[in-house]
N, CA, C and O atoms as CSV, one atom per row, in Angstrom:
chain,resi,resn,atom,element,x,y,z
A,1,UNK,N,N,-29.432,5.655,5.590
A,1,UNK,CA,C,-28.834,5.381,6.878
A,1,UNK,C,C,-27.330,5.163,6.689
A,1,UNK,O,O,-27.036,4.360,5.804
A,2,UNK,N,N,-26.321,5.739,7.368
A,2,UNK,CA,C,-25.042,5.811,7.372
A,2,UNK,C,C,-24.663,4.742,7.908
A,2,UNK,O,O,-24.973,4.547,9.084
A,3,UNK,N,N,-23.928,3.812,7.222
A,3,UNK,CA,C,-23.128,2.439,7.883
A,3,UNK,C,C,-21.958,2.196,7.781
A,3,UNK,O,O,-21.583,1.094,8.180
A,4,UNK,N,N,-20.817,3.285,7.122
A,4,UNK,CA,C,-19.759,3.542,7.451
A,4,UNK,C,C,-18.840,4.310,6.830
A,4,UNK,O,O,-18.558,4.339,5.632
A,5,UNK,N,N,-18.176,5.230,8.162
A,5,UNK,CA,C,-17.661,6.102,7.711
A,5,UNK,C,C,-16.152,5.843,7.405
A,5,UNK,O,O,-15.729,4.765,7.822
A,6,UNK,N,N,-15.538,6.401,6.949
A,6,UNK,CA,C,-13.631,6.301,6.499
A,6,UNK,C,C,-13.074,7.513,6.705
A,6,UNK,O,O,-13.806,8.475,6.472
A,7,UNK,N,N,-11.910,7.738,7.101
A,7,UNK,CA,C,-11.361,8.688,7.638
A,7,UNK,C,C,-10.416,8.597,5.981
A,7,UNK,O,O,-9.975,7.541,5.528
A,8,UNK,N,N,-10.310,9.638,5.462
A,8,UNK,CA,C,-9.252,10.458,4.309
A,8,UNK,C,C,-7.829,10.993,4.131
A,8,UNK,O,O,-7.597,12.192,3.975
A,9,UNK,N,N,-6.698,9.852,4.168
A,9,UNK,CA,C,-5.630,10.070,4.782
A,9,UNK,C,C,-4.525,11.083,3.157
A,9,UNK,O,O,-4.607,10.646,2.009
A,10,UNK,N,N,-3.933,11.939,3.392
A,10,UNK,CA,C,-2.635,12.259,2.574
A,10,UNK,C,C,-1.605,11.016,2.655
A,10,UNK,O,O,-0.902,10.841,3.650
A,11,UNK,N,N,-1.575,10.190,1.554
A,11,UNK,CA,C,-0.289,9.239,1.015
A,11,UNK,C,C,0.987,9.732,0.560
A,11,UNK,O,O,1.029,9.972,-0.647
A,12,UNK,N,N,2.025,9.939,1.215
A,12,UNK,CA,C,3.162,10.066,0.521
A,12,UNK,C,C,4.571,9.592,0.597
A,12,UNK,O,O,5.194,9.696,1.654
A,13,UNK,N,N,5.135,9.047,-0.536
A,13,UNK,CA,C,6.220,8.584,-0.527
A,13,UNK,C,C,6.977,8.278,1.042
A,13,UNK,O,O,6.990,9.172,1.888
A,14,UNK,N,N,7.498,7.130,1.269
A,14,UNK,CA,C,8.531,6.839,2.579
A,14,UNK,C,C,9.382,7.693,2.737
A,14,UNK,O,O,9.669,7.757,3.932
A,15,UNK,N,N,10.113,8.607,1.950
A,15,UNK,CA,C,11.222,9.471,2.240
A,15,UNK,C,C,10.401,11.089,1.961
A,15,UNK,O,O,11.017,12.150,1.854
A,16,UNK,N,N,9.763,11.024,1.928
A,16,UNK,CA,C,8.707,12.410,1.842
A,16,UNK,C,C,8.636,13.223,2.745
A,16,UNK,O,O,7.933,12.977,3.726
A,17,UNK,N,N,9.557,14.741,2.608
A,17,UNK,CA,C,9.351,15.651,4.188
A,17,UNK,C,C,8.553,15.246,4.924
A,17,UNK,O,O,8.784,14.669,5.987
A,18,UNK,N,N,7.048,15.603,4.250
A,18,UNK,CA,C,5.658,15.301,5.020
A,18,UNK,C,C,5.756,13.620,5.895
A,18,UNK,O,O,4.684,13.335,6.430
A,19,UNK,N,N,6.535,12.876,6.021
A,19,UNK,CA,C,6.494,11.624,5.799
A,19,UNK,C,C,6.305,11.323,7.509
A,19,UNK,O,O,5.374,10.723,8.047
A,20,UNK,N,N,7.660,12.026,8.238
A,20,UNK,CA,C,7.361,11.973,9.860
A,20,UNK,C,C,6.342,12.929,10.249
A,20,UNK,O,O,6.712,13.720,11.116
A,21,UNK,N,N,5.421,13.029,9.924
A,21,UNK,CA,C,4.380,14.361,10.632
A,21,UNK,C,C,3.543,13.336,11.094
A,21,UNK,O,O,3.438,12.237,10.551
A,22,UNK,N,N,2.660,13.881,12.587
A,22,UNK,CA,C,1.622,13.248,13.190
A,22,UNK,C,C,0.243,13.712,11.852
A,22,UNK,O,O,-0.719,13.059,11.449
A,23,UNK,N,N,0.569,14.618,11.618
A,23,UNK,CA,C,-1.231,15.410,10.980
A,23,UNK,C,C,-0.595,16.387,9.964
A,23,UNK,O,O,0.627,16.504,9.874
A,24,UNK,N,N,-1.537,17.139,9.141
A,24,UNK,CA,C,-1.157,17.931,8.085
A,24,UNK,C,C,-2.558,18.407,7.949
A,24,UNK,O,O,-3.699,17.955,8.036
A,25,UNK,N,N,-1.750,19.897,7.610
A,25,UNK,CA,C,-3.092,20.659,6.925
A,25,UNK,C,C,-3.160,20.553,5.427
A,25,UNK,O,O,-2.161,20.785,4.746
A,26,UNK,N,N,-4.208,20.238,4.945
A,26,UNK,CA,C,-3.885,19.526,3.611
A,26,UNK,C,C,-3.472,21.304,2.622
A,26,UNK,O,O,-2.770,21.176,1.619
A,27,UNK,N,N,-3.816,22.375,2.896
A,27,UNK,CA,C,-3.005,23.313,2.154
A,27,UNK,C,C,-1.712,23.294,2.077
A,27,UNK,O,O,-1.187,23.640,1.019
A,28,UNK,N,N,-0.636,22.739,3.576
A,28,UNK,CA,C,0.582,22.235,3.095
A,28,UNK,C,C,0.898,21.462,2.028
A,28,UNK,O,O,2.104,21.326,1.823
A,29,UNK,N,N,0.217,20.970,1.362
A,29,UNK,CA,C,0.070,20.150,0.133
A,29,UNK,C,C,-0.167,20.383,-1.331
A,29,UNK,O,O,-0.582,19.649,-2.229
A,30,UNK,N,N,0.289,21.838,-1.285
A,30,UNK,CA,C,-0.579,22.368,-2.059
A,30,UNK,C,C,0.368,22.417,-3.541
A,30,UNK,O,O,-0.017,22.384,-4.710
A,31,UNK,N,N,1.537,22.495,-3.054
A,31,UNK,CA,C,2.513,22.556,-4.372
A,31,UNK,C,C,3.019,21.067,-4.883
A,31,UNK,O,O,4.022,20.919,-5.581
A,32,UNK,N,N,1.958,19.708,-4.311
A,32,UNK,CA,C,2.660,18.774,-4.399
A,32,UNK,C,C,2.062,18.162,-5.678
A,32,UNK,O,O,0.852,18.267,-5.877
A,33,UNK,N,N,2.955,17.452,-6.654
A,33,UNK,CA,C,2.203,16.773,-7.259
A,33,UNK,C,C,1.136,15.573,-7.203
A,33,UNK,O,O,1.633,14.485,-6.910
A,34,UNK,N,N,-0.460,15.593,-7.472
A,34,UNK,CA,C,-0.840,14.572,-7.018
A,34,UNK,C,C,-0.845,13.272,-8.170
A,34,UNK,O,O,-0.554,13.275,-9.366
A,35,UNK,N,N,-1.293,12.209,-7.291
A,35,UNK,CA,C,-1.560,10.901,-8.359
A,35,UNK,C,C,-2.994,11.093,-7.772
A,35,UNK,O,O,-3.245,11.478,-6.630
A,36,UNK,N,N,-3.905,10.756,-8.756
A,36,UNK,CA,C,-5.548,10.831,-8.296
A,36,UNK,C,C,-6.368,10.030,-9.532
A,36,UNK,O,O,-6.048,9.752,-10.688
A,37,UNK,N,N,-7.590,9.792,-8.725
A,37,UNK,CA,C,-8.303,8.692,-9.677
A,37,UNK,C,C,-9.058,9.629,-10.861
A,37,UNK,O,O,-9.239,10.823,-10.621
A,38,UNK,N,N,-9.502,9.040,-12.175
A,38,UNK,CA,C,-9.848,9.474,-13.425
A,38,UNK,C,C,-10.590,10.101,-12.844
A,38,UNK,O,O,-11.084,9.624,-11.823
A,39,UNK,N,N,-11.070,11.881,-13.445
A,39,UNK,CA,C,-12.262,12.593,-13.681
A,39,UNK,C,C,-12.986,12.007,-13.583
A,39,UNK,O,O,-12.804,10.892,-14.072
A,40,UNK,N,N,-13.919,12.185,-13.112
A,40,UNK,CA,C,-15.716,11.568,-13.044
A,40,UNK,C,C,-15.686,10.485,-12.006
A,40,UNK,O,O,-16.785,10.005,-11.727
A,41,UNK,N,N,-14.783,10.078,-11.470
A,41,UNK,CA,C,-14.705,9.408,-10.070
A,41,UNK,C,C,-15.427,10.250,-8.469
A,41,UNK,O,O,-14.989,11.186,-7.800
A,42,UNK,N,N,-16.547,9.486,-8.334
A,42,UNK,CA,C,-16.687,10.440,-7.022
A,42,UNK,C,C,-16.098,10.643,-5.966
A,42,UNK,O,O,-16.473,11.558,-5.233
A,43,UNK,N,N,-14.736,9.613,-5.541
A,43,UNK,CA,C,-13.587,9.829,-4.875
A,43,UNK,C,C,-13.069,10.901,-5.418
A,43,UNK,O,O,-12.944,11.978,-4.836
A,44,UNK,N,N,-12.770,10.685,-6.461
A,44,UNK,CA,C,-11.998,12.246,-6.988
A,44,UNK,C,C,-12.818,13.528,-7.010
A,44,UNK,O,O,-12.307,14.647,-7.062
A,45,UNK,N,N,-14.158,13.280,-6.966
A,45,UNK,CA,C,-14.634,14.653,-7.303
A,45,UNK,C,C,-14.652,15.355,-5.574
A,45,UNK,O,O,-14.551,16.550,-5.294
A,46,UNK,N,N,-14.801,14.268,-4.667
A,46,UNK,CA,C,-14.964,14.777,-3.198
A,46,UNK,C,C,-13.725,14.861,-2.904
A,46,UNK,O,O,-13.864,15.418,-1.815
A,47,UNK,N,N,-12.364,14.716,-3.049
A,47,UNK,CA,C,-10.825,14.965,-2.574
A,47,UNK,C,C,-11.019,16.430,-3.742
A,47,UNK,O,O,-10.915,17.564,-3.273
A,48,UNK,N,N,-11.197,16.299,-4.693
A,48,UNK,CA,C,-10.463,18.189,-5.440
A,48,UNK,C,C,-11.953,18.771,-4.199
A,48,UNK,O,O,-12.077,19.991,-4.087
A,49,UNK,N,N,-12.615,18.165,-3.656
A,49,UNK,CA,C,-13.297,19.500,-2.832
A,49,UNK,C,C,-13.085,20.005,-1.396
A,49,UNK,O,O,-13.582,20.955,-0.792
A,50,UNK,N,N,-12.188,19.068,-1.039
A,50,UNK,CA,C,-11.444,18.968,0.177
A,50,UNK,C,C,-10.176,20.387,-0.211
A,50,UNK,O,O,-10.044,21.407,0.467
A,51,UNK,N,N,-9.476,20.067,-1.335
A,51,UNK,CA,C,-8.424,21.015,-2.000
A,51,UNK,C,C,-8.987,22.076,-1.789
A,51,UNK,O,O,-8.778,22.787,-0.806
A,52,UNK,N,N,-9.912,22.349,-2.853
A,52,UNK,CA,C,-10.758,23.413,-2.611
A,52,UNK,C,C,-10.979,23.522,-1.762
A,52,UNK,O,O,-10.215,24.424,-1.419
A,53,UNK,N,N,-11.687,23.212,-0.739
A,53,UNK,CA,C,-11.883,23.729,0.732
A,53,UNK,C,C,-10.546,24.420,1.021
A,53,UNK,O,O,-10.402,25.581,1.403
A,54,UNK,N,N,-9.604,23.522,0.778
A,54,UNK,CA,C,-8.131,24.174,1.650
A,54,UNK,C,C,-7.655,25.273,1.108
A,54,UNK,O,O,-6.776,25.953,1.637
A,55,UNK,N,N,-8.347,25.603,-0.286
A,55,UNK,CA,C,-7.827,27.079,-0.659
A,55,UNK,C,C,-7.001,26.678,-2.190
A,55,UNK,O,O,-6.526,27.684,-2.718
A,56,UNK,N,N,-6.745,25.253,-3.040
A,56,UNK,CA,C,-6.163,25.458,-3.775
A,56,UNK,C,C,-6.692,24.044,-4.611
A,56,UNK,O,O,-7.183,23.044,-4.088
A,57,UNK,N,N,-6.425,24.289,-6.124
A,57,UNK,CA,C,-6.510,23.211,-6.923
A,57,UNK,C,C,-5.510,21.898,-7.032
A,57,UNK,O,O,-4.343,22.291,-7.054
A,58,UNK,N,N,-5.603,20.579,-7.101
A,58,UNK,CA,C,-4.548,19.849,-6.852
A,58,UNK,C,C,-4.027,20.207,-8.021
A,58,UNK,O,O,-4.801,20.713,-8.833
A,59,UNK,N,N,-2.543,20.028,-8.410
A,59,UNK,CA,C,-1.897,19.387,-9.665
A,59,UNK,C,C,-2.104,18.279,-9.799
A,59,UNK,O,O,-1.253,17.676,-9.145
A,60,UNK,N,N,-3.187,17.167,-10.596
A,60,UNK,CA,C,-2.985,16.361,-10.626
A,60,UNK,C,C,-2.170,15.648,-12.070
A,60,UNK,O,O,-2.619,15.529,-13.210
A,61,UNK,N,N,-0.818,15.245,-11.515
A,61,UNK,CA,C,-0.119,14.902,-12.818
A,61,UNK,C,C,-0.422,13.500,-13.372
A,61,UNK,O,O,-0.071,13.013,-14.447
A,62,UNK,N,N,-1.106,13.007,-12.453
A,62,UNK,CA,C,-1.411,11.494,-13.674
A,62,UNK,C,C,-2.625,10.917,-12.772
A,62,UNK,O,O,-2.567,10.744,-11.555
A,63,UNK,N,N,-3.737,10.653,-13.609
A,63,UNK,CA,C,-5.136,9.573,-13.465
A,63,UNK,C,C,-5.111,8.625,-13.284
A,63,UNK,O,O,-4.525,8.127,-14.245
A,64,UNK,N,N,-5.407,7.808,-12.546
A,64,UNK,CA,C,-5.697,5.967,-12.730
A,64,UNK,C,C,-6.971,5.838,-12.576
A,64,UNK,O,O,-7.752,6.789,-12.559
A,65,UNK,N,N,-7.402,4.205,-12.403
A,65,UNK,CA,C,-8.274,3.636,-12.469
A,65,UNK,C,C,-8.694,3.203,-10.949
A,65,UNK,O,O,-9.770,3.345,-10.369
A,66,UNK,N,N,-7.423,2.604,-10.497
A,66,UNK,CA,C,-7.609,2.174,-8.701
A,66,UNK,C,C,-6.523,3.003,-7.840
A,66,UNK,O,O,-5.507,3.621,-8.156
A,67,UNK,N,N,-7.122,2.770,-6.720
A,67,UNK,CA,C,-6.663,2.811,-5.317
A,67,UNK,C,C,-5.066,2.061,-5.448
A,67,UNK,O,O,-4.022,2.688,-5.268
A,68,UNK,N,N,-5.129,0.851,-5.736
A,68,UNK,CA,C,-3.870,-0.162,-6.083
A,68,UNK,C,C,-3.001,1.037,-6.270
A,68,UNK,O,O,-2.311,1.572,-5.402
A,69,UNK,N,N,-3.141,1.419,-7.636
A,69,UNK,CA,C,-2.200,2.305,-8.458
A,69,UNK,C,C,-1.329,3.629,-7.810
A,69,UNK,O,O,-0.162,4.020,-7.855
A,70,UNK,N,N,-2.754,4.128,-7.111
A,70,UNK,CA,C,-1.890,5.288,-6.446
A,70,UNK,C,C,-1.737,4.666,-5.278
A,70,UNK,O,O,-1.928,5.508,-4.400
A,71,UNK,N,N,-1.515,3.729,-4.857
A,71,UNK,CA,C,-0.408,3.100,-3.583
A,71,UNK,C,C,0.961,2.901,-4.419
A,71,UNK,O,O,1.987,3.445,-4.011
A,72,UNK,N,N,0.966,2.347,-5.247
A,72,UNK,CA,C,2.249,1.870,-5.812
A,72,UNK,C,C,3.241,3.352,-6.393
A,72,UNK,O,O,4.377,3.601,-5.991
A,73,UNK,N,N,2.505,4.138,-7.353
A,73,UNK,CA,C,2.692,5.527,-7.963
A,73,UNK,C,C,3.538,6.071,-6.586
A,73,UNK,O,O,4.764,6.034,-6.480
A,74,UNK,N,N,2.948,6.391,-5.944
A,74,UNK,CA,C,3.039,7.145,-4.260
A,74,UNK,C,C,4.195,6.359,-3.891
A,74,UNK,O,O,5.334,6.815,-4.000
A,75,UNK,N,N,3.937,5.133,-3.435
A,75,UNK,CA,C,5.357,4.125,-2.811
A,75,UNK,C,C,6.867,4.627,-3.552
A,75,UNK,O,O,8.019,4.682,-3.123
A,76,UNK,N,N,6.234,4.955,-4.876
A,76,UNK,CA,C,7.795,4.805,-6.231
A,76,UNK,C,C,7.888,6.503,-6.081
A,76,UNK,O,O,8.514,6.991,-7.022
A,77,UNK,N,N,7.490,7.307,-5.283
A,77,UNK,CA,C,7.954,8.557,-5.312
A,77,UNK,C,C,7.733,9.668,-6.605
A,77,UNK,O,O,8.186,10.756,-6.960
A,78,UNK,N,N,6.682,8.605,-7.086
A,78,UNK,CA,C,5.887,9.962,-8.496
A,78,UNK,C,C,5.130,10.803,-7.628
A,78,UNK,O,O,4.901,11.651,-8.490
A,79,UNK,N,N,4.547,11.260,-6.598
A,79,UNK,CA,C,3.667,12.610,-5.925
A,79,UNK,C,C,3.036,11.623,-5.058
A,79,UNK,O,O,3.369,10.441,-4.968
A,80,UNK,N,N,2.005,12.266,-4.365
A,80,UNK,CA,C,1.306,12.456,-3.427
A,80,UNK,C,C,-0.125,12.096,-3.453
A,80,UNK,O,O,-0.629,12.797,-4.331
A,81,UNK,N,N,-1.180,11.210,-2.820
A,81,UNK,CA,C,-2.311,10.949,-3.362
A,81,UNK,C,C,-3.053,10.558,-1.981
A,81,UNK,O,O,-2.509,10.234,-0.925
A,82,UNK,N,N,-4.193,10.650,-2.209
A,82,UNK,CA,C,-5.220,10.758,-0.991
A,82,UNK,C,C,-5.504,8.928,-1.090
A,82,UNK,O,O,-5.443,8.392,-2.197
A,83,UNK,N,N,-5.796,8.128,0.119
A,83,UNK,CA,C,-6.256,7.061,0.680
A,83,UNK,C,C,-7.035,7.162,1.662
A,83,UNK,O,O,-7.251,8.174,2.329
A,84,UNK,N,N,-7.680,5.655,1.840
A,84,UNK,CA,C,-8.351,5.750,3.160
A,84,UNK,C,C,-7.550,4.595,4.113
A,84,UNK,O,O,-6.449,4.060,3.989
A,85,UNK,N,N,-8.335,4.502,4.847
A,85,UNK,CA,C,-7.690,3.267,6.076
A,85,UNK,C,C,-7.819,2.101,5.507
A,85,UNK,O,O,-7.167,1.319,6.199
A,86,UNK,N,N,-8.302,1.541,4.624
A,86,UNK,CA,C,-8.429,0.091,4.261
A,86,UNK,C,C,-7.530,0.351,3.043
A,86,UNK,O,O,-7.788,-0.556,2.251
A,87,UNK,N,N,-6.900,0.897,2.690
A,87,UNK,CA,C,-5.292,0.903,2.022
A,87,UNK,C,C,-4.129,0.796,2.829
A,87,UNK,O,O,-3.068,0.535,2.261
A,88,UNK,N,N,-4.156,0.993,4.374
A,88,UNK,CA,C,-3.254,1.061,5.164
A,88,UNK,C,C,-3.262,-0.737,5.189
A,88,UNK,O,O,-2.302,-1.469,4.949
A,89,UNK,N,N,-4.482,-1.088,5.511
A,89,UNK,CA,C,-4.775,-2.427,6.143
A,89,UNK,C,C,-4.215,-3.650,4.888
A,89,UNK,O,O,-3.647,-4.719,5.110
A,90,UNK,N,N,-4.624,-3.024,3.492
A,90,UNK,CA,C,-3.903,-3.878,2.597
A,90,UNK,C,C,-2.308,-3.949,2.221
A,90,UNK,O,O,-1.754,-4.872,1.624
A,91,UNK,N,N,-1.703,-2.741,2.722
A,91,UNK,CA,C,-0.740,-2.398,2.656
A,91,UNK,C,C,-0.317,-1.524,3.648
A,91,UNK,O,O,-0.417,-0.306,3.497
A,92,UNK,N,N,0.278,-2.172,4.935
A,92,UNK,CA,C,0.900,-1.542,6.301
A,92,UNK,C,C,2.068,-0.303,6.151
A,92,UNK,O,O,2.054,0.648,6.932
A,93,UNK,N,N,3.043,-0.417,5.099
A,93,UNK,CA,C,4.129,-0.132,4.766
A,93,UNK,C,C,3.812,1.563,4.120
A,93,UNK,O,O,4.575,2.512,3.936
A,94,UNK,N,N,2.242,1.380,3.886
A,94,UNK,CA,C,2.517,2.964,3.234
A,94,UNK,C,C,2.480,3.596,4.649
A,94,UNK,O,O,2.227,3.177,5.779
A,95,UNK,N,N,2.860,4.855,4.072
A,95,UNK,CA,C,2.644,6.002,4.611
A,95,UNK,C,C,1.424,7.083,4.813
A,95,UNK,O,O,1.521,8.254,4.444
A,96,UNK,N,N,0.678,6.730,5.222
A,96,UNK,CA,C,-0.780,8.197,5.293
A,96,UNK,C,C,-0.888,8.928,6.845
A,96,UNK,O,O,-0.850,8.665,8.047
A,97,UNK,N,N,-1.029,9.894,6.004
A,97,UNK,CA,C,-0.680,11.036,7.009
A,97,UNK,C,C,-2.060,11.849,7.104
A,97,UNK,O,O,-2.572,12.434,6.149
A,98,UNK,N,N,-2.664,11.784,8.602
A,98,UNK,CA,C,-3.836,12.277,8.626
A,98,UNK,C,C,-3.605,13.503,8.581
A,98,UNK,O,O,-2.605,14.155,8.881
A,99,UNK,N,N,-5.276,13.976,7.914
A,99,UNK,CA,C,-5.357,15.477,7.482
A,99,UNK,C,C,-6.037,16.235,8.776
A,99,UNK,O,O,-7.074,15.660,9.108
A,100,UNK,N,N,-5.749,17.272,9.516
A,100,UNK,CA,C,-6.730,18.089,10.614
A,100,UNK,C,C,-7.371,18.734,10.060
A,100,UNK,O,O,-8.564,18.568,10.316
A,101,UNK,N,N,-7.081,19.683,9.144
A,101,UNK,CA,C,-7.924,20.783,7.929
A,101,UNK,C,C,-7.869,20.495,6.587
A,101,UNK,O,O,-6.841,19.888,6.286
A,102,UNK,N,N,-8.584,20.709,5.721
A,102,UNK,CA,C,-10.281,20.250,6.596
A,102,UNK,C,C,-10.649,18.888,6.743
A,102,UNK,O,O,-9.886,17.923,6.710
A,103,UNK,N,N,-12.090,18.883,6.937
A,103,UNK,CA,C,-11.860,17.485,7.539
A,103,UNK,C,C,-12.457,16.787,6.241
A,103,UNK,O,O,-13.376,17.221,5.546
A,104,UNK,N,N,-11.613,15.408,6.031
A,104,UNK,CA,C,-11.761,14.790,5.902
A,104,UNK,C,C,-11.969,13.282,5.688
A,104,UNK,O,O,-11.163,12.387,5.943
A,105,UNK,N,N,-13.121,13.177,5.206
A,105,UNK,CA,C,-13.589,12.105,5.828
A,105,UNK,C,C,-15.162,11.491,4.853
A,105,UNK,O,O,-16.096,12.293,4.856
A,106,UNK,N,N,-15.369,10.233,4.139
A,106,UNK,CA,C,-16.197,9.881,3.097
A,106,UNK,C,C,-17.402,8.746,4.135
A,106,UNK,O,O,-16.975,7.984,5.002
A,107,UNK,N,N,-18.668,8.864,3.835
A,107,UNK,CA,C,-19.594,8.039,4.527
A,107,UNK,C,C,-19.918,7.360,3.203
A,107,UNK,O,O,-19.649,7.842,2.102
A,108,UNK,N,N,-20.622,6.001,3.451
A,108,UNK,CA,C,-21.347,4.972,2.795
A,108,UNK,C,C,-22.967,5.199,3.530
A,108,UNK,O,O,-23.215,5.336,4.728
A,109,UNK,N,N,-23.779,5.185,2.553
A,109,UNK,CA,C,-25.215,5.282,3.300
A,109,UNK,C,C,-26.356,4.112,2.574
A,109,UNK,O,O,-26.358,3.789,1.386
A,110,UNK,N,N,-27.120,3.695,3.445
A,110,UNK,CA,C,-27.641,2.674,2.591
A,110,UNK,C,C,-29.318,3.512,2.389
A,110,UNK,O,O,-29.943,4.127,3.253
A,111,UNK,N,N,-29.628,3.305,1.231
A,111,UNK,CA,C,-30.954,3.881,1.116
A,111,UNK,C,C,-31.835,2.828,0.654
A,111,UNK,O,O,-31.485,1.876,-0.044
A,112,UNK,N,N,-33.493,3.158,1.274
A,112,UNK,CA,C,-34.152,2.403,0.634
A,112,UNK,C,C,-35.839,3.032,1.097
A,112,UNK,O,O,-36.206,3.630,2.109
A,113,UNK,N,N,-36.427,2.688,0.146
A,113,UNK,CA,C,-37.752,3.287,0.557
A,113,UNK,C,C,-38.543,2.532,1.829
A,113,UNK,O,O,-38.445,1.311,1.947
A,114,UNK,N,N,-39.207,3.202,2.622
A,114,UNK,CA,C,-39.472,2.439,3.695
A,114,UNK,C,C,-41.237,1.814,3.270
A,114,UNK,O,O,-41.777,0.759,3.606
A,115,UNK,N,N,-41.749,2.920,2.451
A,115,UNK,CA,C,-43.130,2.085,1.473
A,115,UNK,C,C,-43.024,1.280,1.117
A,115,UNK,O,O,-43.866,0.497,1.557
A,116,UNK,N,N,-41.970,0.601,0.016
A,116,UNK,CA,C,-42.178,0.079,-1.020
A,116,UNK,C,C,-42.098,-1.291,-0.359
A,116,UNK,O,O,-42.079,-1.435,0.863
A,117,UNK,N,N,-42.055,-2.224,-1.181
A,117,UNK,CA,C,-41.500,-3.155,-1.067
A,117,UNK,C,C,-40.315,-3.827,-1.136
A,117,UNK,O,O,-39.754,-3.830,-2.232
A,118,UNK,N,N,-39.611,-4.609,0.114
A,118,UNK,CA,C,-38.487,-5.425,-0.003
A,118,UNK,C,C,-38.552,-6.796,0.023
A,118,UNK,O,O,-39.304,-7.297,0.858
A,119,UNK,N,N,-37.874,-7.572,-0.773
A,119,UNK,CA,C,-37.666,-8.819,-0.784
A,119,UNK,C,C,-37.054,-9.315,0.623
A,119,UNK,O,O,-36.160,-8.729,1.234
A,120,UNK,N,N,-37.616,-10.352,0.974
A,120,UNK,CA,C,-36.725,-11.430,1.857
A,120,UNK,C,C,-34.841,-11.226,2.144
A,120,UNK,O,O,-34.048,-11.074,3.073
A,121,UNK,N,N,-34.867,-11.354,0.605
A,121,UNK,CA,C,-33.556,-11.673,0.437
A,121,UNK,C,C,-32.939,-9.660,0.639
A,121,UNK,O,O,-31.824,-9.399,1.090
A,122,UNK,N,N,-33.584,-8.948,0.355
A,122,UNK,CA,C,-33.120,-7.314,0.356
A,122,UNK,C,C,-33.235,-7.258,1.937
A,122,UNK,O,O,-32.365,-6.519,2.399
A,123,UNK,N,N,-34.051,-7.823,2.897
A,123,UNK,CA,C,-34.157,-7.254,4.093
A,123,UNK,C,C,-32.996,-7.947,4.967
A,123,UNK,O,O,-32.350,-7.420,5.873
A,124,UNK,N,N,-32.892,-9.253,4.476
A,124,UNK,CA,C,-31.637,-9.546,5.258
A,124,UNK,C,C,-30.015,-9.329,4.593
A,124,UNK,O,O,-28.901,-9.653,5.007
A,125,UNK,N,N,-30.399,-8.764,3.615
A,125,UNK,CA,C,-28.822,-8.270,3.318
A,125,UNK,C,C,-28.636,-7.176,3.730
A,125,UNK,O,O,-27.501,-6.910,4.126
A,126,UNK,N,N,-29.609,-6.226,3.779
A,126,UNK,CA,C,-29.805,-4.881,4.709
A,126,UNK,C,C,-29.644,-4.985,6.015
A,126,UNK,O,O,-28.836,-4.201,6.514
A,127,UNK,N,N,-30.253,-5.827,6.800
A,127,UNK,CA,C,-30.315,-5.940,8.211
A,127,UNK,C,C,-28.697,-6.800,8.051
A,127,UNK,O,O,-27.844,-5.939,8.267
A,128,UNK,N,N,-28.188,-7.816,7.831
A,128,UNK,CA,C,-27.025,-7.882,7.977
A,128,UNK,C,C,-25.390,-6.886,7.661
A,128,UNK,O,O,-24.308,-7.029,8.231
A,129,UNK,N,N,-25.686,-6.122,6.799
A,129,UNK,CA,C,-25.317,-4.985,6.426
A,129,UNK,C,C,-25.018,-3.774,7.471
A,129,UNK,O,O,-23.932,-3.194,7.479
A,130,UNK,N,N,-25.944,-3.491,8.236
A,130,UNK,CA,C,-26.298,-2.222,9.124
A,130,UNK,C,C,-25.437,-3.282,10.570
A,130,UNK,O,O,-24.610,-2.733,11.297
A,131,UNK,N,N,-25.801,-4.710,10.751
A,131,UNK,CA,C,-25.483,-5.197,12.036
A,131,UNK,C,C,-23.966,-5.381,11.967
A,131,UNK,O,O,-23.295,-4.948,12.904
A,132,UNK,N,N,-23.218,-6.144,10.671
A,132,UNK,CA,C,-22.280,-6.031,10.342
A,132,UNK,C,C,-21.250,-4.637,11.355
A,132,UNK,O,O,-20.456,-4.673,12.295
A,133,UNK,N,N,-21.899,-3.466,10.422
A,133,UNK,CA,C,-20.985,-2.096,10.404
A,133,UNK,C,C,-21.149,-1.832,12.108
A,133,UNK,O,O,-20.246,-1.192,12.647
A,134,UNK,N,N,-22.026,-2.209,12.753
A,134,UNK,CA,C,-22.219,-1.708,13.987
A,134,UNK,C,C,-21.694,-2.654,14.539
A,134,UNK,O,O,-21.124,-2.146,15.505
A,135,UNK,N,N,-21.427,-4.228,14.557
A,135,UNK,CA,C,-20.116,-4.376,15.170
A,135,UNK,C,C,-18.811,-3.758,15.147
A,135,UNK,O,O,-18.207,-3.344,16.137
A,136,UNK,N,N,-18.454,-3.729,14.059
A,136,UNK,CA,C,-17.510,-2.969,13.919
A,136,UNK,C,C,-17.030,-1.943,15.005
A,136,UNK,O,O,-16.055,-2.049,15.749
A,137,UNK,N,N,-17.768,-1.121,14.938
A,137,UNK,CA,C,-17.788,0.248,16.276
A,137,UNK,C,C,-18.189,-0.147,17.331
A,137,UNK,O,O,-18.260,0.620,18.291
């Protein structure tokens, strides 16, 4: 069951052409250098498929570990790196620039067998979980 989705913003530098745009097609992006999280990250493996979608491989010139990093990397004008909205919220000052093509956009889903058995304690972290996200919206 899907309990929340995040919209997939392009981060780039404050003085960055791209910087006053309402939206971007992320193939405009294509010659930029990125900052992106280590190989084997499933953030990273779903943003190079967004690229791909758009028709091209990122450059990615340097790996990290967090989100943190490529806010700061990005802020200091080393390239360009994908965020979501709760990077905006920790940090107002960046810059993300929503993407129209293609779309993206990452869901959280909660799974669980509906046979098996759940604990007390699993059903109300679940049921608070799902009620949580639907306030939200």
């Amino acid at each position: 069951m899907p309990f929340l989705t995040e919209e997939i913003f392009l981060a780039v530098p404050p003085d960055h052409r791209f910087a006053d745009r309402q939206s971007i097609d992320l193939i405009e992006a294509a010659a930029e250098p990125f900052i992106s999280l280590k190989e084997g990250n499933s953030f990273r493996e779903l943003t190079n498929g967004f690229c791909r979608e758009a028709g091209f491989e990122p450059a990615t010139i340097c790996a990290v570990d967090e989100f943190a990093v490529i806010s700061n990397f990005v802020q200091n004008g080393m390239g360009v790196g994908f965020l979501t909205e709760t990077a905006k919220e920790k940090d107002p000052s960046l810059t993300l620039i929503p993407i129209h093509q293609p779309y993206c956009r990452r869901s959280f889903r909660l799974i669980w067998l509906k046979k098996r058995y759940l604990s007390q304690a699993a059903l109300t972290f679940r049921d608070f979980l799902l009620q949580y996200y639907r306030d939200l919206n």
